[in-house]
Structures are given as C-alpha cells and as structure tokens.
C-alpha positions as CSV (number, residue, x, y, z in Angstrom):
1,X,-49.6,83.6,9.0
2,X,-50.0,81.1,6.2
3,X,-50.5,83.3,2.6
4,X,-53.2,81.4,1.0
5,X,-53.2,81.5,-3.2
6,X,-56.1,82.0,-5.6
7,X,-56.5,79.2,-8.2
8,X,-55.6,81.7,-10.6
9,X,-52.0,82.8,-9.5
10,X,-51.3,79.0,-8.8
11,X,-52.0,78.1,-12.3
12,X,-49.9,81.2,-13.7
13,X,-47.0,80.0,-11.7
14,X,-47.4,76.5,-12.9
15,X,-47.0,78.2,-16.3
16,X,-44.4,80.2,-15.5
17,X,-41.9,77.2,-14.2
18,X,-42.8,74.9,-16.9
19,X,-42.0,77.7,-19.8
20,X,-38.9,77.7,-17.8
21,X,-37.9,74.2,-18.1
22,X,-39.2,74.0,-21.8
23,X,-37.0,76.9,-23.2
24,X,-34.0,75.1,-24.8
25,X,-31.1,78.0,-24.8
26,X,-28.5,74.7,-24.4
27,X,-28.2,71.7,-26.9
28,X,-25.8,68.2,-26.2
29,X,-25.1,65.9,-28.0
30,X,-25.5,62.5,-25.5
31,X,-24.1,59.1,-25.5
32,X,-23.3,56.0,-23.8
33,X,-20.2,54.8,-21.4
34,X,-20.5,51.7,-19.8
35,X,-24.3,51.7,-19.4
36,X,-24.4,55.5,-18.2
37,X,-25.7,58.4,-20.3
38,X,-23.5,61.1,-20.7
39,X,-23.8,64.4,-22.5
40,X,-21.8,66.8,-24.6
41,X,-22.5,70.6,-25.8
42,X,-22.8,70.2,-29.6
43,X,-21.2,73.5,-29.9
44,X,-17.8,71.4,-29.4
45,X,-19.3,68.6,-31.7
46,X,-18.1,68.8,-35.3
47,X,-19.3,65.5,-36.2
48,X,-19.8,61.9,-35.5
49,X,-18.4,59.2,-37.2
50,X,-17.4,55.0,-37.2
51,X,-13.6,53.9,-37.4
52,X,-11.9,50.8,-37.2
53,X,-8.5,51.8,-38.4
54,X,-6.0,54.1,-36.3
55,X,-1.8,53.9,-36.4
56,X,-0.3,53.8,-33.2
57,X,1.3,55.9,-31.5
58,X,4.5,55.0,-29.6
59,X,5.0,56.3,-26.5
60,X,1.8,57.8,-26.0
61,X,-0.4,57.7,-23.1
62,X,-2.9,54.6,-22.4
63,X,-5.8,56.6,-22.9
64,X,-4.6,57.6,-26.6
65,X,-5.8,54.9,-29.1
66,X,-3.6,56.3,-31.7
67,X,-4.0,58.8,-34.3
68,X,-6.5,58.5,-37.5
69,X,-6.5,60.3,-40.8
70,X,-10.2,62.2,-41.2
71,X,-10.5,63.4,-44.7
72,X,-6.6,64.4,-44.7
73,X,-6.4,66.0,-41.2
74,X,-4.2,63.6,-38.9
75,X,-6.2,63.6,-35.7
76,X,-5.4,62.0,-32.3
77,X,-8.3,59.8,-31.4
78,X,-9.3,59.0,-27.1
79,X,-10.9,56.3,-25.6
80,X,-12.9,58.0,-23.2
81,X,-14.1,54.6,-21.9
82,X,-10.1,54.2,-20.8
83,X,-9.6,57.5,-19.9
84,X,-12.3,57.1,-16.7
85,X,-10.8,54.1,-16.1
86,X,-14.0,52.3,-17.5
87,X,-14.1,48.6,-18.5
88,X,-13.5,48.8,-22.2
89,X,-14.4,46.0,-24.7
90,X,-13.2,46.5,-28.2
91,X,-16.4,45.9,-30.8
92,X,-16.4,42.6,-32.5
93,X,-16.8,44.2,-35.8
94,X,-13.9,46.5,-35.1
95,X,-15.8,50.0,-36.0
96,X,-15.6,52.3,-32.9
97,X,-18.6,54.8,-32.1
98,X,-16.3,58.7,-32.6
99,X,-17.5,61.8,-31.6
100,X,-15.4,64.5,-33.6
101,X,-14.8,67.3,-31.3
102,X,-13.5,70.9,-32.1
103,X,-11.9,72.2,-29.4
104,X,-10.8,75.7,-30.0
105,X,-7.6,75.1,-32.7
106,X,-7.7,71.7,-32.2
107,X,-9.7,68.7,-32.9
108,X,-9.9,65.2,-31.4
109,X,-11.5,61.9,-31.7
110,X,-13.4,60.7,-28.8
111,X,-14.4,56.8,-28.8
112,X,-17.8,55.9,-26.6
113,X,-19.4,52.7,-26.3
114,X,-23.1,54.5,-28.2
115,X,-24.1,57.5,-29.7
116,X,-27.6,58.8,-28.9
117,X,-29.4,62.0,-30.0
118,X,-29.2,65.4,-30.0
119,X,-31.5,67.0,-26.5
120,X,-32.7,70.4,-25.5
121,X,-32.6,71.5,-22.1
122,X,-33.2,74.5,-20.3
123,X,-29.0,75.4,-18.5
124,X,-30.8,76.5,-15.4
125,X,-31.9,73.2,-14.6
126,X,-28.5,71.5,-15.0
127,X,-27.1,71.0,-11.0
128,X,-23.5,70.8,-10.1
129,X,-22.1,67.4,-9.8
130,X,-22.5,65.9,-6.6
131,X,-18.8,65.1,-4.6
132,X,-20.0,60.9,-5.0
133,X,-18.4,61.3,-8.8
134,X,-14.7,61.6,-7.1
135,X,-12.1,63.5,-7.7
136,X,-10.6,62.3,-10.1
137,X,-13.9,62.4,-12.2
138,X,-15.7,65.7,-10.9
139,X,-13.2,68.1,-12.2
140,X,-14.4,67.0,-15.9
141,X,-18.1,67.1,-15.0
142,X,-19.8,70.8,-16.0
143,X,-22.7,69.2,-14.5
144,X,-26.0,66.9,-14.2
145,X,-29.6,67.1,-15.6
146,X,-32.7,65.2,-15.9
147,X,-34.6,64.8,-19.1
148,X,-37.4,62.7,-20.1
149,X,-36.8,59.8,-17.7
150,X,-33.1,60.2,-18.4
151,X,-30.4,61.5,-16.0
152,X,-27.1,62.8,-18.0
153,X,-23.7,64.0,-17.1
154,X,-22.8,67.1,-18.9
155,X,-18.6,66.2,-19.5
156,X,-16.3,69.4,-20.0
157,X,-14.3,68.5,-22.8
158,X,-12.6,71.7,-22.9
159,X,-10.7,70.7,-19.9
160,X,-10.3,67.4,-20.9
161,X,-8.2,67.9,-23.5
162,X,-6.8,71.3,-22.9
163,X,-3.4,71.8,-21.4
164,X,-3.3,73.9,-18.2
165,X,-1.9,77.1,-19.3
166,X,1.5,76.7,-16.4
167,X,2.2,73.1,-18.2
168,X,2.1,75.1,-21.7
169,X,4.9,77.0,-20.2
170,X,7.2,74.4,-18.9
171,X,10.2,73.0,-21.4
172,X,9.6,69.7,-22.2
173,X,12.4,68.7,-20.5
174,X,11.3,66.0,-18.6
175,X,8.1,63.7,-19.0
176,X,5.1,65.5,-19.4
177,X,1.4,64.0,-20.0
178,X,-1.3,65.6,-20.7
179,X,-4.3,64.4,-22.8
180,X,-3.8,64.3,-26.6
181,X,0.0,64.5,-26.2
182,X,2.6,61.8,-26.4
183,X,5.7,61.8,-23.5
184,X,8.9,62.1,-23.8
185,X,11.7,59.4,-21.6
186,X,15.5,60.5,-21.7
187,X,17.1,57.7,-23.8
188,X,19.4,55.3,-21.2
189,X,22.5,53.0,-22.1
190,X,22.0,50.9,-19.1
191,X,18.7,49.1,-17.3
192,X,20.0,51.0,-14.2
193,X,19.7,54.1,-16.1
194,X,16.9,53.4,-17.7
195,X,15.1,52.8,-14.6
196,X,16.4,55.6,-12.5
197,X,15.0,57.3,-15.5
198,X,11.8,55.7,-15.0
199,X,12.2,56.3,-11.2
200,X,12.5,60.0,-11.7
201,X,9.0,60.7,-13.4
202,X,7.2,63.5,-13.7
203,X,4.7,64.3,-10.9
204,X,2.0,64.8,-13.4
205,X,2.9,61.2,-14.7
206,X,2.9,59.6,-10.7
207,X,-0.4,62.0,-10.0
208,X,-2.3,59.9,-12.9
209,X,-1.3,56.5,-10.8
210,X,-2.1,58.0,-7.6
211,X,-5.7,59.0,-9.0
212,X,-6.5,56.1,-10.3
213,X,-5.3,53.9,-7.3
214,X,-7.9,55.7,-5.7
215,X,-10.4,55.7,-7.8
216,X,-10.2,52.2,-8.6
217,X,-9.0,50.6,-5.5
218,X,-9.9,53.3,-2.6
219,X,-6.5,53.6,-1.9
220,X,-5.1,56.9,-1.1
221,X,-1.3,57.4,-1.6
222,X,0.6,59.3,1.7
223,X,2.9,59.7,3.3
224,X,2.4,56.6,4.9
225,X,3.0,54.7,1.8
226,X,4.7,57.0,-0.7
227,X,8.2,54.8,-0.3
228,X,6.4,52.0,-1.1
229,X,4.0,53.4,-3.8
230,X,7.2,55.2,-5.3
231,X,9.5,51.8,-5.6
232,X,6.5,49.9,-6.9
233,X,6.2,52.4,-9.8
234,X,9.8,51.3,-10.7
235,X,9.2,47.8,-10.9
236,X,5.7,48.4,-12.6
237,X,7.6,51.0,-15.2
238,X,10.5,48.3,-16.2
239,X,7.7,45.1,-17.3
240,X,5.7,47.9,-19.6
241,X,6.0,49.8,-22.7
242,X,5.7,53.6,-22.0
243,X,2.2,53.6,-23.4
244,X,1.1,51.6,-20.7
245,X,2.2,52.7,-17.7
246,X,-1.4,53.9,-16.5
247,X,-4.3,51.5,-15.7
248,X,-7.0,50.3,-18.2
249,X,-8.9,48.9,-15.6
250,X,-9.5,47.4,-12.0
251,X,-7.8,44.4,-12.3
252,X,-4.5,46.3,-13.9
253,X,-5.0,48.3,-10.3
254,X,-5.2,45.3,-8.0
255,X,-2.1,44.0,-10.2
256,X,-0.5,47.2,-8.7
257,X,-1.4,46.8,-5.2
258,X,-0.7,42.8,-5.3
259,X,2.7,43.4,-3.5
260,X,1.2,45.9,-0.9
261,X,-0.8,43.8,1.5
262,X,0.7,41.9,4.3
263,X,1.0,38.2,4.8
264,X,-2.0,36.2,6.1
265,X,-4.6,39.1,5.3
266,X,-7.8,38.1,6.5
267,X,-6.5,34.3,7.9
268,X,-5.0,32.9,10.4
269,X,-1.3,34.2,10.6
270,X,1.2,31.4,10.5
271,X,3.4,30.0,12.6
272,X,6.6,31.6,11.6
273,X,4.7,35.0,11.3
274,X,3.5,34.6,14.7
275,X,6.5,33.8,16.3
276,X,8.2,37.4,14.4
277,X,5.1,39.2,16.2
278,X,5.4,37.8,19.3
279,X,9.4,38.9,19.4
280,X,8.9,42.6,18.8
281,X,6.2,42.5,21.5
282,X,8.1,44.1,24.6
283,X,7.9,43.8,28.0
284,X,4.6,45.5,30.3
285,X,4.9,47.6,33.2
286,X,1.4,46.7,33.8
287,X,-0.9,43.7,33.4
288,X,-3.6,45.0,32.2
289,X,-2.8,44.9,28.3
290,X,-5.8,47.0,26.2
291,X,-5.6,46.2,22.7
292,X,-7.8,48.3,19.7
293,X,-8.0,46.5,16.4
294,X,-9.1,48.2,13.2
295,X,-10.8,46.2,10.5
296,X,-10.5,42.9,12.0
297,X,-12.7,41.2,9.2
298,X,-14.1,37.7,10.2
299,X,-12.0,37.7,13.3
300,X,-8.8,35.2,12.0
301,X,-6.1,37.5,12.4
302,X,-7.8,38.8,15.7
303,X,-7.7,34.7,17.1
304,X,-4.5,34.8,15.9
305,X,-3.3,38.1,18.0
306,X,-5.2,36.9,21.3
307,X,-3.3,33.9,21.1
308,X,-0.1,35.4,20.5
309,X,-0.4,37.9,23.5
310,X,-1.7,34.9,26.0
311,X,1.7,33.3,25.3
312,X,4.0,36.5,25.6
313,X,1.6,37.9,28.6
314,X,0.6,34.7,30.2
315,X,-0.5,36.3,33.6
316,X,-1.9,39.2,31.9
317,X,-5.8,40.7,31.6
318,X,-5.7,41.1,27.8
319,X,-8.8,43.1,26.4
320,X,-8.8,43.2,22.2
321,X,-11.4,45.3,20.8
322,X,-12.0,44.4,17.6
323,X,-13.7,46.7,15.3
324,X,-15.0,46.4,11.8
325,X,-18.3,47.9,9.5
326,X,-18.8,44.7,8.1
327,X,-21.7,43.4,10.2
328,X,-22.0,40.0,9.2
329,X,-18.5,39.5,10.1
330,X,-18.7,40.7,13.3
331,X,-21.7,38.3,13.8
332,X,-20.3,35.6,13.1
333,X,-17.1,35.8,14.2
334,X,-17.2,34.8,17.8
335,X,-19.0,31.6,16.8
336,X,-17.1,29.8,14.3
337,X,-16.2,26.6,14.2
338,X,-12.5,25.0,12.8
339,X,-11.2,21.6,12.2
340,X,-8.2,21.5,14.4
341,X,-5.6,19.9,12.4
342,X,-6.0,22.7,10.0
343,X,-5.3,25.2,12.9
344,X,-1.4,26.9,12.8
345,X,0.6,25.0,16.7
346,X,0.5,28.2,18.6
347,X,-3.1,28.3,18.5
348,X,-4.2,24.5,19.2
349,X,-3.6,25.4,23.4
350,X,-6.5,27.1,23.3
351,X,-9.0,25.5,21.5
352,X,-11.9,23.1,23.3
353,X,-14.0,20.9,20.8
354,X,-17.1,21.5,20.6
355,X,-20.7,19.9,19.0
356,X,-19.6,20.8,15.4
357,X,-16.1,21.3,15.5
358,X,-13.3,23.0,17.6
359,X,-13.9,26.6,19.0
360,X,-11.4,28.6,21.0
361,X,-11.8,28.6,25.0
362,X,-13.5,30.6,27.1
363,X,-10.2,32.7,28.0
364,X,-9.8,33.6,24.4
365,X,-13.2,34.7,24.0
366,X,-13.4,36.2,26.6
367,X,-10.4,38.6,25.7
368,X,-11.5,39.8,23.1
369,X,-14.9,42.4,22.0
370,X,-16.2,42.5,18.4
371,X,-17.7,45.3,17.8
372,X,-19.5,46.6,14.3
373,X,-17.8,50.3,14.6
374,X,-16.5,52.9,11.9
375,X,-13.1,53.5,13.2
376,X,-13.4,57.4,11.8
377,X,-16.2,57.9,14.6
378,X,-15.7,58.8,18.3
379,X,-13.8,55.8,19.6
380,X,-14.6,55.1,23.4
381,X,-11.7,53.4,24.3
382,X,-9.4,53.3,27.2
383,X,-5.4,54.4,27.2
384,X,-3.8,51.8,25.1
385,X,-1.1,49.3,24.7
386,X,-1.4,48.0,21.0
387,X,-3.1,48.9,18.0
388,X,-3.1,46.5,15.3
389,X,-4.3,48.3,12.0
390,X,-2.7,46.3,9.3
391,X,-3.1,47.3,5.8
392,X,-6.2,49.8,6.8
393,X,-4.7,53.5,7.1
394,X,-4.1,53.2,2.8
395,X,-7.4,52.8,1.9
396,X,-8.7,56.0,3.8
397,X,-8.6,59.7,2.3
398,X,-5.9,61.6,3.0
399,X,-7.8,63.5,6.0
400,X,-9.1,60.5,7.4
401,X,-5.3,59.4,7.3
402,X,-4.5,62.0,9.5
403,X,-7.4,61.8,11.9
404,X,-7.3,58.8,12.5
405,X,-3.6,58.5,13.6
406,X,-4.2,61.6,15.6
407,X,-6.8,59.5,17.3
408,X,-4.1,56.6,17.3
409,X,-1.7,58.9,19.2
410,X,-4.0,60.1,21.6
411,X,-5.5,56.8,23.0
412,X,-2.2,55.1,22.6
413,X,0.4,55.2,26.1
414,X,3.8,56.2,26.2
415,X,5.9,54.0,24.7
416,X,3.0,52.1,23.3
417,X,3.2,49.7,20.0
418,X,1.4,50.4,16.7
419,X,1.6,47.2,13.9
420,X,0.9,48.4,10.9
421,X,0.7,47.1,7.5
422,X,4.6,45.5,6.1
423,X,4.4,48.5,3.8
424,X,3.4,51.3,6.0
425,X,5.7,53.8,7.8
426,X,5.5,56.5,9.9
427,X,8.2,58.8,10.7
428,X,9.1,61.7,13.2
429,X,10.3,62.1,16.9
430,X,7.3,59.9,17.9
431,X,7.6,57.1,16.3
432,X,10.3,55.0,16.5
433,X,10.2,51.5,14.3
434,X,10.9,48.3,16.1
435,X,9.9,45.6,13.6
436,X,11.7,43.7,11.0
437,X,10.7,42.8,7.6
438,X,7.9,41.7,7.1
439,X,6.1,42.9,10.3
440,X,6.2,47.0,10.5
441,X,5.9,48.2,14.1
442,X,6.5,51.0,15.7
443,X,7.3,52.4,19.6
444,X,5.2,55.4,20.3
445,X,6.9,58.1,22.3
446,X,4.4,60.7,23.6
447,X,5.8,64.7,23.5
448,X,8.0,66.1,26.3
449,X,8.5,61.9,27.5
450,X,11.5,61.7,26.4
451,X,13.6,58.2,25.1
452,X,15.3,55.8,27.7
C-alpha cells in the first residue's frame, strides 16, 4: 500500500535534509594536485606559506624535499605531488605552494601544486573512498565530498606522516622509512658489500617499490616474480643515491620494468627465438594439439606460435585460441596484410600473396580462433596441451594471480607445457621447468600422476 504525503510534511522534510547539509560542524582547508581537488581538516593546518629555499637532506627518502627553517623551527618539508607518485613540475619561479601542518608534536611542510580556500561541510555527507583510488592511495583517504560543483578528497595526514606505533618500537637497526624520516645503510668497504647491503633491504623499503610498481605500472609483485623483482632492486639500488631509490614518476617505473618483458613482445618472434621454442616443445601422444593463449595482442606472436607448432607437429590438428580484451586487436588480426621480405624464414612457408600484400594460408588461419575474452572469466576450453601467457600473470592482482593459474592447472593435461614470460617462475611438485634462458617453460605434472 503506497503511503501517500501531504504537501506539508514533504516541504518539512525538504527542510529538514537541507538544514542537514548546510550545518558546517567540519572545516578543510582544500587544494590542488595535479588538476584534482583535494581537502585537509584545518584543525591540522597551522598555516600556509611560499618557499623556494630548502637544504637537502642526504639519504632521505624521494618524497622528502629537504628540510626548511620556518621562523627558527627546522622543519622537514614533503612533496605530496611525489609522494602519490604524481607528475611533479618544479615552478618556474622557484616558490613552492606549503601547507604547514601540526601534527600532534610535530610539524611538517607539505608542497601542492595550488592552495584554494577554506569550505564548510556538513561530516555526514563525506562518503568513504571508493576501492578505484587503490591501495596504495585509499589508506590515506578519510574520505570524499561534494561541494558546490566541486568533488574533494578528504587526505588523512595523521597517518601520512605518523609512524605506526610497532615501527616506533623496532631499533633502528636496519633501514627503516617512514615519512618525514631519513634511512639509515650500514657503511660497506667493498661494492659487493655494499650491494649485499643494498640487497638486504628492509621490507618497508621493498613494500614502497612493490606499491608503486602497481600503482603505476599494474604490476603486482608475487611469487611469480619476486626473484626477479628482488635482483632488479639490486641493480636499480647500485646506479642511485639512497634518496632515490623510489619512483618520482611513471616513466622512472617503466625504467624499472624495462628488463622484465620478454623478447619480441607484441611482434613477430625471431628466428633464433623460434627455433629455442620449438626445441623445448616435446613430443605428443596425441594429434590433436589444443593451444590457449592469453593476451595475444594484434595476433604477431600468435602467427608466430602457429607456425612454430605446424613445423614441430606437422601431421597435427593444432587449435590456438587466442584471447585478448583489446577488441580492435582481435578485429583486425586475422586480416592483416605483410610485406614478405620483412617476414622472419620460418614463417615465409606459409604465407600466400594476396591483393594488398602477403597473408598467411588458410591452414594457419584456420588453426587458430581470436576471441575478445577476459581471461579472469569462465574459460570454455577443452583439456589442454600449451598455454602461452607471456609476460601476462604480473600485471594481475595477487588473487587474480592465483585464480588464474588455478584455472591454468585445471584445463591443462598431464604433463602439459606452460610458457611463461623469461622472468616468471613457478615452483612446487607440479611444475617442473624445461626451458632455457630466455624462454621460461614449464612441464605440468597433475597430483597423484606421478614423474617418468
């Protein structure tokens, strides 16, 4: 039964809500970070100021712009612009925007790109930040609200620049970051030393890198990855100062990553390359070969792989399918076009010319199904021999990591192959590696199978 209101009690609780929203029991102080609005409670805010001169601190984090004297008090002074892994761009006339901020005891410098005003809001209309900030940012955010046209993110700068009470505790016996502070490095007499010193940092130190990897590049450290992630952080840590062993920005992350990938990402694989695949690829009981691709692009390296398999399996009924959630890609791959003399030998066999150029025959074709699919939704697929996922189980979260080679080892056969990307691993009594350097494969053996 529908309750039907009188004008009257309508109007009353029209009233009511928007005396809600216009009592102010919470005041911020807002600004500007790379073209966002952002927000402050001015109960933290001692003042604002403009500064062009700090001293530098050695050994301090990247995030710490140095230390500046305000009226006698030596204060440490924080690009929050660097600190979110934001693009920063010092100001041509060398005075940076401050925020003074009184934190309990303490009291910091915070540079932004603009200060705003002061605004009134009402705290029951402030929401909880949504999980799309990411984790790395969320766990500053006290919230979001909407004022006037203007949506703001409420940052808690108590837990920004306060140390957790456990790390308070620990002896500084080791290195130790934490924002505001400088870190310590054991002094070495050799560069061996120095960079099993280096090798040897802190968790807290390795968490910031892993963070940012992901919130910069998607890319998830695991343990998929760790022996590579860890042995990179070596040879990152021995070209750079110790104030700059975290990111300033996306391109300083993709610097970090450069080393990851595997050869021939996203092109047709070479000859050499293709001859190291095909020699790992074993012998089939069977000749039906069933082949699942992840994130197979434009389709080069997926060419590449059908035409690698026709030679090792020449009597066999390959099926590839290749899946991606670019859509375009998958489009257009199975009707491109290529000038033959640029094509690598092992593929030239199999390639008819056509109107505008060369196109591979119908065998190949035929082989192979692209599909526009998100590899971390039900997979229809039949039991198989081969999964190529180079390069793709990194830049998934660390439960879509798991699912999906859970999903791997479920549609894959007994003593079926897995070719992963040169710097992936896995490891355990399943998984036994059979590639060399710089392919990474590896011979699945289901439970209770037993090895021959």
């Amino acid at each position: 039964m529908a309750v039907i209101k009188d004008l009257a009690t309508v109007n009353a609780e029209l009233q009511q809500q928007k005396e809600r929203v216009d009592t102010v029991d919470f005041k911020m102080v807002t600004f500007s970070l790379a073209g966002k609005d952002y927000g402050v409670d001015i109960m933290n805010v001692k003042e604002i100021a403009k500064a062009d001169k700090f001293t530098y601190v050695p050994n301090a984090v990247s995030f710490v712009r140095g230390v500046y004297n305000l009226r006698g008090d030596i204060i440490p002074i924080i690009d929050l612009r660097v600190f979110f892994h934001m693009k920063s761009e010092r100001r041509v006339d060398g005075q940076e925007n401050m925020l003074i901020l009184h934190l309990d005891d303490r009291v910091y410098g915070a540079i932004v790109d603009k200060i705003d005003k002061v605004v009134g809001i009402n705290s029951e209309t402030i929401q909880p930040p949504h999980p799309m900030f990411g984790e790395v940012n969320i766990k500053f955010i006290t919230g979001v609200v909407e004022k006037q046209g203007y949506l703001y993110v409420i940052l808690d700068v108590m837990r920004m620049f306060s140390q957790k009470e456990e790390e308070k505790q620990k002896p500084r016996t080791a290195i130790q970051e934490v924002p505001g502070d400088s870190y310590y490095v054991p002094p070495a007499s050799t560069p061996e030393q120095s960079r099993e010193g280096l090798a040897a940092i802190s968790d807290t130190t390795l968490g910031f890198i892993k963070e940012s990897l992901a919130a910069l590049k998607q890319f998830y450290v695991s343990p998929i990855n760790d022996e590579w992630f860890r042995k990179q952080f070596v040879e990152w840590s021995s070209t750079r100062t110790d104030a700059d062993l975290q990111f300033k920005n996306d391109s300083e992350a993709e610097e970090y990553l450069a080393d990851f990938y595997s050869p021939y990402t996203g092109e047709f694989w070479s000859d050499a390359y293709a001859a190291q695949v095909k020699e790992i690829l074993p012998d089939m009981n069977s000749s039906n070969i069933q082949v699942w691709e992840l994130g197979c692009g434009k389709g080069y390296e997926t060419f590449s792989f059908a035409c690698i398999l026709r030679l090792r399996y020449p009597n066999g009924h390959i099926k590839i399918w290749a899946n991606d959630n670019d859509i375009m890609a998958i489009a257009d791959a199975p009707n491109m076009t290529f000038d033959l003399d640029k094509m690598p030998e092992y593929c030239r066999s199999f390639m008819v010319k056509g109107r505008n150029g060369y196109t591979f025959n119908q065998v190949i074709k035929d082989s192979i199904v692209f599909e526009y699919h998100d590899v971390l939704n039900n997979n229809s697929l039949p039991d198989l021999n081969i999964i190529l996922a180079r390069d793709i189980f990194s830049f998934f979260s660390l439960d879509s990591q798991e699912r999906l080679l859970a999903d791997c080892s479920e549609k894959l056969k007994d003593k079926g192959i897995i070719i992963l990307g040169k710097n992936e691993l896995l490891s355990g009594d399943t998984w036994t590696s059979m590639g060399r350097d710089p392919i990474s494969a590896f011979l699945y053996i289901k439970a209770n199978s037993g090895k021959e």
